[in-house]
C-alpha positions as CSV (number, residue, x, y, z in Angstrom):
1,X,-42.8,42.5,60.0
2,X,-39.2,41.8,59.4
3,X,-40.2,37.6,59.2
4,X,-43.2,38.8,57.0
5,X,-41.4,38.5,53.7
6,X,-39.2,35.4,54.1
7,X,-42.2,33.7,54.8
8,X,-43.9,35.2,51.3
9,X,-40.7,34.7,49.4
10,X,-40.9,30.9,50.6
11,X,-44.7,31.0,49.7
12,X,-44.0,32.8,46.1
13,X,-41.4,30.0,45.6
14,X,-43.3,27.3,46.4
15,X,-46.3,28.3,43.8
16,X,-44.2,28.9,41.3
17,X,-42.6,25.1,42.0
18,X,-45.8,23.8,41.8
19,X,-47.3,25.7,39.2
20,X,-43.8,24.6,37.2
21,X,-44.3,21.0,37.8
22,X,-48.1,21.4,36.4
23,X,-46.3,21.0,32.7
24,X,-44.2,18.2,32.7
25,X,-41.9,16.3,29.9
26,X,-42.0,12.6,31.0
27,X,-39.7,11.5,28.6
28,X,-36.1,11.7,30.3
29,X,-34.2,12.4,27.4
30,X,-34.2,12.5,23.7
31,X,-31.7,10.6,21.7
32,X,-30.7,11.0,18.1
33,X,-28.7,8.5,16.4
34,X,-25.8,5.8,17.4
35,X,-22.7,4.4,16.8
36,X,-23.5,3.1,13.2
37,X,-26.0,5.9,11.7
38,X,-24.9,7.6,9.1
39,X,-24.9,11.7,9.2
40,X,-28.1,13.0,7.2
41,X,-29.9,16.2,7.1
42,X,-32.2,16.1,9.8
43,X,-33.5,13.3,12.5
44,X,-36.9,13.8,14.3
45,X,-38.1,12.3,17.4
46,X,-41.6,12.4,19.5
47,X,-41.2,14.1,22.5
48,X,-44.3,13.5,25.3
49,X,-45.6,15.7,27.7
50,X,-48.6,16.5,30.3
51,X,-50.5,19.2,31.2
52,X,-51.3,18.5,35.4
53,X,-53.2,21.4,36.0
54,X,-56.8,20.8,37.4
55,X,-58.6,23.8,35.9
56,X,-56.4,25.3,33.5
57,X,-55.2,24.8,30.1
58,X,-52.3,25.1,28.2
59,X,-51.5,26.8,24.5
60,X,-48.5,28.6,22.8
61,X,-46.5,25.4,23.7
62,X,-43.1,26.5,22.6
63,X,-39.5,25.2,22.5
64,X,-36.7,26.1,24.5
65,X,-33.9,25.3,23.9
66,X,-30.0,25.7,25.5
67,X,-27.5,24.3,23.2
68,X,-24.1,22.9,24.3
69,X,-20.3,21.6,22.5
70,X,-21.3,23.9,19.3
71,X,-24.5,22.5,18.4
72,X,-26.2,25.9,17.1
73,X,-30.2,26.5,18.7
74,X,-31.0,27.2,14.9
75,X,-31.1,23.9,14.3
76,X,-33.9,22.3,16.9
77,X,-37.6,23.1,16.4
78,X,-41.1,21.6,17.7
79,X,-43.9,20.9,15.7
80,X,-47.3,23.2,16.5
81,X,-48.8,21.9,19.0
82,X,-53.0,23.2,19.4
83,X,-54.2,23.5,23.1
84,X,-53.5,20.8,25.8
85,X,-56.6,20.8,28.5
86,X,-55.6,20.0,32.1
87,X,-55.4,16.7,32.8
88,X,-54.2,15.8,29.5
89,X,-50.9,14.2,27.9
90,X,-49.7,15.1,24.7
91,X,-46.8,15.1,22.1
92,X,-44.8,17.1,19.5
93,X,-42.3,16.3,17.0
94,X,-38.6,17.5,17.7
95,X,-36.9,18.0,14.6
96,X,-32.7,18.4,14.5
97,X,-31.0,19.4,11.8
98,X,-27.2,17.8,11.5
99,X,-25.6,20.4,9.3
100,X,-22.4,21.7,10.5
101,X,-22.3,18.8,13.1
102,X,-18.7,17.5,13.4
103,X,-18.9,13.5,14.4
104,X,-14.8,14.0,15.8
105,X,-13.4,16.6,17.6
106,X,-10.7,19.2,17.2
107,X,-8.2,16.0,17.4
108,X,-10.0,14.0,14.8
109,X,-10.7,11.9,17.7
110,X,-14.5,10.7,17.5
111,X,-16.9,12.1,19.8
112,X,-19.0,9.2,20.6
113,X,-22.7,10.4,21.7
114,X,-22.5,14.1,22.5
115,X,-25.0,15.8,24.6
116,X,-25.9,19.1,22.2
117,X,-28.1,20.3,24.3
118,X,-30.8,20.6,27.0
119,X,-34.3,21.1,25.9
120,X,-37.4,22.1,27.9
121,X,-41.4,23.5,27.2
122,X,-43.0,26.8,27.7
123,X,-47.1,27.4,27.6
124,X,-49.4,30.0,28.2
125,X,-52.3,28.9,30.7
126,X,-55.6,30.0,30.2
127,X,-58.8,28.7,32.4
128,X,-60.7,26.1,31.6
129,X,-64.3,27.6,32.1
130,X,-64.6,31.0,33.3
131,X,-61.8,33.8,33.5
132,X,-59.9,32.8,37.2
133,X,-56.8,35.6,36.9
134,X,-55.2,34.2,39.9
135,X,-55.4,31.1,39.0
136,X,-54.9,30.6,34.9
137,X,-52.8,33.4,34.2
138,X,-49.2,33.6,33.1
139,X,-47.0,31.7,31.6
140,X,-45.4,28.2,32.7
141,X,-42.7,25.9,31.8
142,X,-41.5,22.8,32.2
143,X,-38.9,20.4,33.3
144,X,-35.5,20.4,31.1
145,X,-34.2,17.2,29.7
146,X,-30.7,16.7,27.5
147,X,-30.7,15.9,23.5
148,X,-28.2,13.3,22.8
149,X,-26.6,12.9,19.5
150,X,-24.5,10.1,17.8
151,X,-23.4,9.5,14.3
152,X,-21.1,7.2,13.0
153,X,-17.5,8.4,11.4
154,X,-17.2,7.7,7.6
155,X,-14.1,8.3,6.2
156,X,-12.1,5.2,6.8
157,X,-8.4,5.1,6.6
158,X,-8.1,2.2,4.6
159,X,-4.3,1.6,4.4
160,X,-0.9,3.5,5.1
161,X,1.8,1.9,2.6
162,X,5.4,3.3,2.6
163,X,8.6,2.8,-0.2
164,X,12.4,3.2,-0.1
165,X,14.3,4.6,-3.1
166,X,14.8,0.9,-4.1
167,X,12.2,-1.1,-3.0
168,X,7.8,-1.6,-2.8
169,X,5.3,-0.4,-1.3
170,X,4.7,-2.3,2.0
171,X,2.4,-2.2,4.6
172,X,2.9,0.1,7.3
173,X,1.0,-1.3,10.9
174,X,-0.6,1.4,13.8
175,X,2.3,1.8,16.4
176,X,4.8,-0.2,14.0
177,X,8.3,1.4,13.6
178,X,9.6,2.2,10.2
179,X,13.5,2.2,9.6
180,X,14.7,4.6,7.0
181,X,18.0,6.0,6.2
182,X,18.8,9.8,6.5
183,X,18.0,12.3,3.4
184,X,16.8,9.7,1.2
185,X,13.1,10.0,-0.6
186,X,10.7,7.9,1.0
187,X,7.0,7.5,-0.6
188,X,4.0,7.5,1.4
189,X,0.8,6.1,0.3
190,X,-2.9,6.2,2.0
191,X,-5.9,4.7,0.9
192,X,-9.0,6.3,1.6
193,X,-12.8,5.1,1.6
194,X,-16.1,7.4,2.2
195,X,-18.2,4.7,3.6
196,X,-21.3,6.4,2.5
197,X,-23.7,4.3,1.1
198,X,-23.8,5.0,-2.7
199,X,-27.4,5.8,-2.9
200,X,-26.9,8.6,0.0
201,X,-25.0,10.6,-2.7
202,X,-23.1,12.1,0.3
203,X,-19.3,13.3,-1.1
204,X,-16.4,13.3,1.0
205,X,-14.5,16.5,-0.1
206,X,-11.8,18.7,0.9
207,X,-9.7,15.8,2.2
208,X,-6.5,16.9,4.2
209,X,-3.7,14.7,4.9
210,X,-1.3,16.3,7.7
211,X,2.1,14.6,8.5
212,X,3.8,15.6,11.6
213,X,7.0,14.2,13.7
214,X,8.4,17.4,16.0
215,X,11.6,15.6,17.2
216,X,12.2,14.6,13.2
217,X,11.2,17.8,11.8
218,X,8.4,16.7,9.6
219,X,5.2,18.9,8.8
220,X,4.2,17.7,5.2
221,X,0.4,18.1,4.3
222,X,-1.2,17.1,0.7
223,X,-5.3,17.0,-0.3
224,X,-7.7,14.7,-2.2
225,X,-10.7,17.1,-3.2
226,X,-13.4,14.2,-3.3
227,X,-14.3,11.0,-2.8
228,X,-18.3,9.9,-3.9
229,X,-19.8,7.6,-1.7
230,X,-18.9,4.2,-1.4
231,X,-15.5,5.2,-3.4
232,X,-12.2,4.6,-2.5
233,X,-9.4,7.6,-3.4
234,X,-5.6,7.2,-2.5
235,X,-2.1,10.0,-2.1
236,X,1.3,8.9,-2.4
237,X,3.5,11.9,-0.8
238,X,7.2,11.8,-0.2
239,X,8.7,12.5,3.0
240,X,12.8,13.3,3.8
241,X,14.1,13.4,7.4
242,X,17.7,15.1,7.4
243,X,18.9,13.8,10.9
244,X,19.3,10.7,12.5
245,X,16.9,9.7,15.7
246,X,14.0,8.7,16.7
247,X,10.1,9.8,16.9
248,X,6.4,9.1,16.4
249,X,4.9,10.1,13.0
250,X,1.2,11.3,13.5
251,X,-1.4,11.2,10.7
252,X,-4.0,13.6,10.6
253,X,-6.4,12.5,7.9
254,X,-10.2,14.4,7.7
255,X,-12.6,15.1,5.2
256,X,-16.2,17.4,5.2
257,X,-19.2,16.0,4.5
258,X,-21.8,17.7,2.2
259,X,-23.6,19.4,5.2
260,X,-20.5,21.4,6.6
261,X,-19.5,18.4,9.1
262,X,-15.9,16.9,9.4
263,X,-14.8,13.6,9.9
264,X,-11.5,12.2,10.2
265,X,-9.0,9.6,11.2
266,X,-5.9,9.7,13.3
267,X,-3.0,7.0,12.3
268,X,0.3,6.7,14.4
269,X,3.9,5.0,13.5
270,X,7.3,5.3,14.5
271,X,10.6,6.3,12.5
272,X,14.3,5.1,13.0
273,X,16.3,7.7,11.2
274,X,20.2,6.0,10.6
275,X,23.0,6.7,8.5
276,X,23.6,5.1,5.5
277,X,26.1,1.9,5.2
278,X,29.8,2.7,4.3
279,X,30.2,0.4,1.3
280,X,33.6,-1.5,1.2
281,X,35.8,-0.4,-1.6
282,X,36.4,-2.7,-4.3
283,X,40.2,-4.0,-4.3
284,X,41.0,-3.0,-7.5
285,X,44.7,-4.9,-7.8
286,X,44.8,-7.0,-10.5
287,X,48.5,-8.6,-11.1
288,X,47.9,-11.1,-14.2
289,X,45.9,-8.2,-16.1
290,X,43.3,-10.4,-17.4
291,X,40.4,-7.7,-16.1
292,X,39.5,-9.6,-12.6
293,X,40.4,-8.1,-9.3
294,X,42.7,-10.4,-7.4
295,X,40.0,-10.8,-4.6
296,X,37.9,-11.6,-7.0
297,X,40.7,-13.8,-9.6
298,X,40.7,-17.6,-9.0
299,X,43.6,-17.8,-11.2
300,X,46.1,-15.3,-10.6
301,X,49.0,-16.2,-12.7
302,X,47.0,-15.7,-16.0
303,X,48.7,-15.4,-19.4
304,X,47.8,-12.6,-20.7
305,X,47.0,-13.7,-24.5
306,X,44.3,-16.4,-22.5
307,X,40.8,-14.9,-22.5
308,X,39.5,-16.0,-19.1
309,X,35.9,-16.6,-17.6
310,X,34.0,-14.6,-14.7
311,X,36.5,-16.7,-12.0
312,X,39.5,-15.1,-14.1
313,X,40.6,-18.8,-15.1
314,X,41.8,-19.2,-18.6
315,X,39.0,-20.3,-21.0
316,X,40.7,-24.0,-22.0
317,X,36.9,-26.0,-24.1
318,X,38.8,-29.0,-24.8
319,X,40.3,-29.3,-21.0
320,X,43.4,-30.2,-22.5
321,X,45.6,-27.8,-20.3
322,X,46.2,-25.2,-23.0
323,X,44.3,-22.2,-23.5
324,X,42.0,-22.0,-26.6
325,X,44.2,-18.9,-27.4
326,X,47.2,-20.9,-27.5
327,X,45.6,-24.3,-28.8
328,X,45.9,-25.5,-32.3
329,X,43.0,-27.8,-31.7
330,X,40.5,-25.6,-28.9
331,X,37.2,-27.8,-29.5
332,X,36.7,-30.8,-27.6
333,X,37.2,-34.3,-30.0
334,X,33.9,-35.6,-31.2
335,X,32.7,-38.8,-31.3
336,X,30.1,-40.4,-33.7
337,X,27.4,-39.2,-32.9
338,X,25.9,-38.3,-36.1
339,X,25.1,-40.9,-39.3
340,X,25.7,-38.3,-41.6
341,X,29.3,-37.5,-40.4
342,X,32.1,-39.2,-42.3
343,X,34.3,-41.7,-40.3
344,X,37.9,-40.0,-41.7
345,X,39.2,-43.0,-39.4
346,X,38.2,-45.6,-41.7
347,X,38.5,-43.8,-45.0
348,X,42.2,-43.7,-43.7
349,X,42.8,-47.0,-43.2
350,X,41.1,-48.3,-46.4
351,X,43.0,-45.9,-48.3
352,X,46.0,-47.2,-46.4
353,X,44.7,-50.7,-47.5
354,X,45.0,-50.5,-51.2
355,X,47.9,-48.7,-51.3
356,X,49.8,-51.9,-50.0
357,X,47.7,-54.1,-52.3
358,X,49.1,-51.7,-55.3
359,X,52.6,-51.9,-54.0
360,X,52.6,-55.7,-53.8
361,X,51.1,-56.2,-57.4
362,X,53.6,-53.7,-59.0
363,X,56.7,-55.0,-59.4
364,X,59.8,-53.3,-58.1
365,X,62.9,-51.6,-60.1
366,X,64.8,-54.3,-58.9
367,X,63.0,-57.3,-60.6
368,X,63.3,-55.2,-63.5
369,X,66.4,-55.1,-64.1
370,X,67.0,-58.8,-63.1
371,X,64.6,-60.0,-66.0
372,X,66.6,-57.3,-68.5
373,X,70.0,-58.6,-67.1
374,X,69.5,-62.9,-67.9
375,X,68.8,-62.3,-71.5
376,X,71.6,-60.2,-72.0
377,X,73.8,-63.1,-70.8
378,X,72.0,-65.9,-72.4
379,X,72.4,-64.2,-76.0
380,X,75.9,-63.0,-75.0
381,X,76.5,-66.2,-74.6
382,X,74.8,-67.7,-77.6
383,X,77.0,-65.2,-79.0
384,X,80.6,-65.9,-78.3
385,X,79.8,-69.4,-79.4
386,X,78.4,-68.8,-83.0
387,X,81.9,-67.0,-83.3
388,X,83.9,-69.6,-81.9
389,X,81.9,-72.2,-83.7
390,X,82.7,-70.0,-86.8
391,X,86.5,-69.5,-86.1
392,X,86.4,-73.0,-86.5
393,X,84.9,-74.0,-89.3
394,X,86.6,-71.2,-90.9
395,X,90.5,-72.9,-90.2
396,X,88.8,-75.7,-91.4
């Protein structure tokens, strides 16, 4: 008695096996999707199956479903499917609905092809021909197969682009290390793209941009609020570390699509936090007082009434030695270089010319009064001998 019920157990088992295996899926799986599909609304696939009973057949074929990694059962149905007669294969149409799907995971890491699921068939059997209650009656169901399901990431990080107080936007690289100087205002860019093809109409929107360094003490965040498909949408933010070191700056960058579903980027660097340069200070000694510093003064023994130049030399245009302050005549000598310009040279020298000329024809006081003097004598002479000619005549 006591062996009597493993042995009915075993039996009960067995029947139910094979009345199990009587509705079979044949397909091993059902796979939605890939690496470069885009997110929609809702993907459907054909899903076959066979009724292997000999005398009964099967109706109220209905879904079951088990879902797994957050995909909600809501979201899988079957087509109506009319009675399948033993013997007989048929198929349905398995609908899934994407909404709410998220193609990364809680790190913005993508998820690749996630299993969402494991899906088998239930029936009721009824008999063929006449009513058989032992053997076509109840309930049966099938085999269970997983539901794959892949979609492509579309928010792109397009660029990461960082500027100093003084400088340009440059290029940040993944992994590069970025040098900045402690408590100065650094600007960070990011240049976003929804690759969504245009015509999908799919936005990008509620876009979150998380910065975070733990050893540096950074925890900045800042939003876009859209981007339409096939648009590109950037944010500059500034970021201040207060402390010299080292540490990796993670970028957490994701966006929801229109049917509840998040996608995202992840984008790592490196900052090198140092102190500031200690400027020099200027030597402000100046001992000729013409306004250059002496490190600076190429001529240090300046007059002071000399203007100089940037070297602190005195400004001298004719290079004649003497300041143009102190020089009577400060412009360089010019030459002919112009037909217009008077030659004062030779004006000079002619002018020189006919004075002599005039000199020589005038006569000079001297010859003057030689040419007065010889007539005097000549009548005084003519004189004296009238009268003695007349003293004469007159003892006569």
């Amino acid at each position: 008695m006591k062996a009597l019920f493993p042995s009915l157990f075993c039996a009960f088992f067995l029947l139910s096996f094979v009345a199990e295996a009587n509705l079979q899926i044949t397909d091993s799986q059902l796979r939605y999707g890939g690496s470069s599909t885009h997110k929609r609304e809702f993907f459907s696939s054909t899903l076959a199956f066979s009724n292997a009973f000999t005398d009964c057949n099967l109706q109220n074929i209905n879904l079951q479903f088990v879902e797994r990694n957050d995909f909600r059962r809501s979201n899988i149905n079957i087509n109506e499917t009319s009675e399948l007669n033993f013997g007989q294969t048929g198929t349905t149409l398995v609908t899934i609905t994407t909404t709410d799907f998220d193609v990364v995971d809680e790190e913005l890491e993508e998820r690749g092809e996630v299993e969402i699921g494991t899906l088998s068939l239930t029936a009721d059997k009824i008999n063929a021909t006449t009513p058989n209650p032992f053997n076509c009656e109840g309930s049966v169901t099938s085999n269970s197969i997983p539901v794959k399901l892949q979609l492509k990431n579309d928010l792109n990080l397009l660029s990461v682009e960082i500027k100093g107080p003084d400088g340009d936007f440059e290029t940040v690289s993944e992994d590069s290390t970025e040098t900045i100087i402690v408590d100065e205002d650094y600007d960070l860019r990011f240049k976003i793209r929804n690759a969504f093809e245009s015509s999908s109409d799919i936005q990008l929107v509620n876009i979150n941009i998380q910065i975070e360094s733990n050893d540096l003490d950074i925890d900045k965040s800042t939003t876009i609020s859209e981007i339409a498909a096939g648009e590109e949408g950037e944010k500059t933010t500034s970021v201040s570390v207060d402390d010299t070191g080292s540490d990796e700056v993670t970028v957490f960058i994701s966006g929801d699509d229109r049917f509840g579903g998040k996608h995202g980027r992840i984008f790592t660097f490196n900052f090198d936090v140092e102190e500031a340069e200690e400027e020099e200070p200027a030597d402000e000694n100046d001992g000729d007082g013409d306004g250059v510093p002496d490190n600076s003064d190429e001529c240090l023994d300046t007059i002071s009434i000399c203007d100089v130049d940037g070297a602190g030399c005195p400004i001298d245009s004719d290079e004649d030695g003497t300041c143009d302050a102190l020089d009577l005549t400060p412009r360089p000598t010019q030459q002919e270089t112009d037909e217009d310009e008077i030659d004062t040279t030779s004006a000079n020298e002619d002018e020189e010319l006919k004075e002599d000329i005039t000199q020589k024809e005038q006569p000079t006081d001297d010859q003057d009064s030689t040419k007065g003097f010889i007539p005097f004598l000549i009548g005084f002479a003519v004189g004296i001998m009238v009268t003695a000619g007349f003293s004469v005549l007159i003892k006569s």
